[in-house]
N, C-alpha and C positions, 0 to 999 in steps of 0.2 A: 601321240596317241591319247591324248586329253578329251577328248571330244563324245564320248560315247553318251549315251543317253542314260544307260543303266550301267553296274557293277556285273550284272549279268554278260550282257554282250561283253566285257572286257576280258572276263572269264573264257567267253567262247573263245575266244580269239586266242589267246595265249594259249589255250586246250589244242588247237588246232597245230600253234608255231609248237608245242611240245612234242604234241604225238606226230610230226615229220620228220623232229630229230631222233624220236625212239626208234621210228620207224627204219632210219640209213640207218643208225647202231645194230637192228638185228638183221640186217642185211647184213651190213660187213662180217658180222659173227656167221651168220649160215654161212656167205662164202668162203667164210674160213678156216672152214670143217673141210678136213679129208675124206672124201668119201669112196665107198667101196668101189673100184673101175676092174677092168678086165686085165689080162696080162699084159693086148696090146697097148695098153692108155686109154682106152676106149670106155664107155656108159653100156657097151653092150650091145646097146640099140643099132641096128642096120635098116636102111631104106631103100628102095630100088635095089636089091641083091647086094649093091658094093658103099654102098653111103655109110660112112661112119660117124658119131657124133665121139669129138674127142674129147677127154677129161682133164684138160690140162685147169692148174690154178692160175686167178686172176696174177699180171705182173706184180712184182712188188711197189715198184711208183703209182700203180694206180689205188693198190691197194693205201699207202702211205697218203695219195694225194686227197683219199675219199675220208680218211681220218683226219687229214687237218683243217676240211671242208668242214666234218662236223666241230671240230674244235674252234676254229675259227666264229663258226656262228654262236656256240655256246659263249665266247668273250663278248663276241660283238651284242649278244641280247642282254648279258649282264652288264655290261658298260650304257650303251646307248638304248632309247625307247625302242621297245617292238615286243613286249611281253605285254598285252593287252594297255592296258594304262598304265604301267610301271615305267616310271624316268630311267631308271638306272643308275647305277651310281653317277656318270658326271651330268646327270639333271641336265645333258643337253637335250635345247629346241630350236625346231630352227626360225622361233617369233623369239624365243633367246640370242642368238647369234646376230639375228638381225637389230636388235635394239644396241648390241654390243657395238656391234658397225656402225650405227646412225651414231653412238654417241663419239664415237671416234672422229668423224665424219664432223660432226656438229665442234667436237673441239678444236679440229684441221681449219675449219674458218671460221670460227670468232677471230682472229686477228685479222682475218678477211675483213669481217662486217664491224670491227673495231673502228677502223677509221671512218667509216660512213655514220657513224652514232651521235655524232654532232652537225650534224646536216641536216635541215630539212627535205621533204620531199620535193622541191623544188629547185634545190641545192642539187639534190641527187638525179634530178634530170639532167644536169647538165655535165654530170660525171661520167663517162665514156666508161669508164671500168664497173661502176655501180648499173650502168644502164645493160651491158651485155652482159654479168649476172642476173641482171630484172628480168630478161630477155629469154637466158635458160630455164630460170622458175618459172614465168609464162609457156614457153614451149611444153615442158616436163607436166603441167599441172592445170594449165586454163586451156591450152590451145585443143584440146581433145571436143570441145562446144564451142568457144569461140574462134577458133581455126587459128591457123599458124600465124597468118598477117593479120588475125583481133578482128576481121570485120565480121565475123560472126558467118549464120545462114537463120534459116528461118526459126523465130522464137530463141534465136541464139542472141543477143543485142549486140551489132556491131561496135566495139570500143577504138577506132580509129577513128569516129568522127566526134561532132561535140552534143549528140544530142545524147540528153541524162533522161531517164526518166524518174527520178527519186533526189535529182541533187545533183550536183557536183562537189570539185573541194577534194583533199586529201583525206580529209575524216571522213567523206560521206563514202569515198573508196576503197577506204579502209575498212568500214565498219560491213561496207557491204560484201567484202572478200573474208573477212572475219566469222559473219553472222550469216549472211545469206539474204537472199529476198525471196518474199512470196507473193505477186503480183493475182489480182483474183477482181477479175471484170463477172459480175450476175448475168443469168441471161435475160435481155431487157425488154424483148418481141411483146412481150402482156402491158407493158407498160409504153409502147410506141406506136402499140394500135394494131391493125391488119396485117396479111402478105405483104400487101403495096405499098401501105404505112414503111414497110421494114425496108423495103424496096429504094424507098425515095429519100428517107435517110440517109439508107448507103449513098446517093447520089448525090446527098447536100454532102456528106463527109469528104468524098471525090471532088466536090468542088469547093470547097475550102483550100486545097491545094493546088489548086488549076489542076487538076488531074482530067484526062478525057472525063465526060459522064452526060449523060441526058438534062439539060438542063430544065424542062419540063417537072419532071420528078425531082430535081433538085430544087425549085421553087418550092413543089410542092410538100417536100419533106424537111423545108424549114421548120415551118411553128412544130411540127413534131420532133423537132430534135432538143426542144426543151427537156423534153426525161433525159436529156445524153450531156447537157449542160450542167447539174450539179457536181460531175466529177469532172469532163471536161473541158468544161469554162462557155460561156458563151459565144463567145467566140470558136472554140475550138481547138483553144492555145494549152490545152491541159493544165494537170494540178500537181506539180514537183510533191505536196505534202502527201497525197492521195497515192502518189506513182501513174499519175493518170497519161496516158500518151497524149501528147502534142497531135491532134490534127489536121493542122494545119502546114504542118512539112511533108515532106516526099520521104518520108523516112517510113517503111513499114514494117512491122516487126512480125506478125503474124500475116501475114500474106497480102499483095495489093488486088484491087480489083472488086467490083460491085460484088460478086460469088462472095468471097471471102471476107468481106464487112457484112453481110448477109448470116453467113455463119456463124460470126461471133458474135451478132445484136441476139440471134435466135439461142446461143450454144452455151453464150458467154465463154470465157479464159481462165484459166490458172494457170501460174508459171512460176516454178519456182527453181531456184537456183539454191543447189545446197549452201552450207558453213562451209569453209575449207578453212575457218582458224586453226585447224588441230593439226593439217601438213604443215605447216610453218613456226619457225621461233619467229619471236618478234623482230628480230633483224629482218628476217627475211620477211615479214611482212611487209615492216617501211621500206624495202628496195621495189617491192614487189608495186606497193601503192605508187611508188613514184614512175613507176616502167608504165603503169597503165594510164598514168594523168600524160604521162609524155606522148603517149601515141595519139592521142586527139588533139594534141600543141604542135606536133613534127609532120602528120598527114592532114591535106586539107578533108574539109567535109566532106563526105559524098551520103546522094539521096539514092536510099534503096530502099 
């Protein structure tokens, strides 16, 4: 119960846990006052001619069970949080407990990831024990965006094949699982001309990969696909330093088809992929970087 905004609300709150336990206390005190009844046992009261309301006291176990109810709660809010912001005597939390666990947890395999510390990442693809831990930190922690088999879905980048857009190499995926990337295309419609201008680009971009397209419009959106040439090469082959997408593969990351190069000449992209160096020790980094160089070594390419 850290979290409050002000000293105030923490106040409410404990005013609230107090006055429910004052409240069962003078309950159990009323009910356990004798109070004045008839000869028969009875409140007096009669309803329909013959209805009695009887005066019997509550049993003793209930009475006993509702005492150790409140007693119970008076240890338990002394001991553990629940009086506004107040820890309690044993300062438990349960972002405490949980770091207790991790460290436990983290000291159970360093003898694990001990012997992988003199391996490279290349060494450690071909280690069957190091790859089906790389395998569970992939599932637990990447596959939620890049899917369970890595090949991604849309703006997810598939990592079972071999196209990079930023690099390859164990540093370069290392550094990119560490830090993150932020991929950021402008939108370039002003600077390609017209509708049709944007139009016929998209259809020189389509046929740069033999992709279907009009080839009409693809003649025609040659000379204008020089504004698209500074980042992605003249050809179309992309720029690894830039992170510029390759063109000229069947590989499409944001969407394929004239509609969808249309959208992003006009829209432009950003994409970014958080840091996730802060879920992992560095072992499990280098197992990690070597699990995902190996999926594009062990799965052939494929164009999506």
């Amino acid at each position: 119960m850290s979290d409050f905004l002000s000293n105030g609300w923490s106040l409410f709150v404990a005013g609230i846990v107090i006055g429910g336990l004052l409240f069962c206390l003078t309950m159990l005190i009323i009910a356990s006052r004798r109070t004045e009844m008839a000869n028969d046992n009875t409140t007096g009261h009669v309803w329909d001619e013959d209805l009695k309301e009887m005066n019997n006291p509550l049993p003793r176990w209930w009475m006993g069970l509702f005492v150790m109810t409140v007693v119970f709660a008076a240890v338990y809010l002394a001991i553990y949080p629940g009086l506004g912001s107040n820890a309690g005597t044993f300062k438990w939390s349960a972002v405490g407990q949980l770091e207790v666990e991790q460290a436990k947890a983290r000291q159970a395999m360093s003898s694990v990831y001990a012997e992988f510390a003199n391996k490279t990442p290349e060494q450690l693809g071909k280690d069957a024990k190091a790859m089906a831990i790389g395998e569970r930190l992939f599932v637990n922690n990447c596959a939620q965006c890049h899917g369970a088999d890595a090949r991604g879905s849309k703006s997810f980048p598939n990592l079972a094949d071999t196209d990079w857009l930023g690099g390859s190499g164990a540093e370069y995926v290392h550094k990119t699982i560490a830090e993150g990337r932020t991929g950021v295309m402008p939108p370039m419609a002003a600077a390609v001309g017209s509708a049709d201008d944007v139009k016929n680009v998209a259809n020189y971009v389509l046929s740069l990969s033999n992709s279907p397209h009009n080839s009409v419009a693809a003649q025609l959106g040659k000379a204008k696909f020089g504004a698209c040439a500074a980042c992605h090469g003249a050809t179309g082959t992309g720029n690894h330093a830039l992170g510029a997408p390759n063109l000229s593969d069947k590989v499409w990351l944001h969407g394929w088809g004239e509609a969808a190069i249309i959208k992003i000449v006009n829209e432009g992209k950003t994409n970014v992929m958080p840091p996730q160096g802060a879920r992992f020790t560095p072992e499990q980094m280098k197992v990690l970087t070597a699990y995902v160089l190996n999926l594009s070594q062990r799965t052939p390419a494929a164009g999506q």
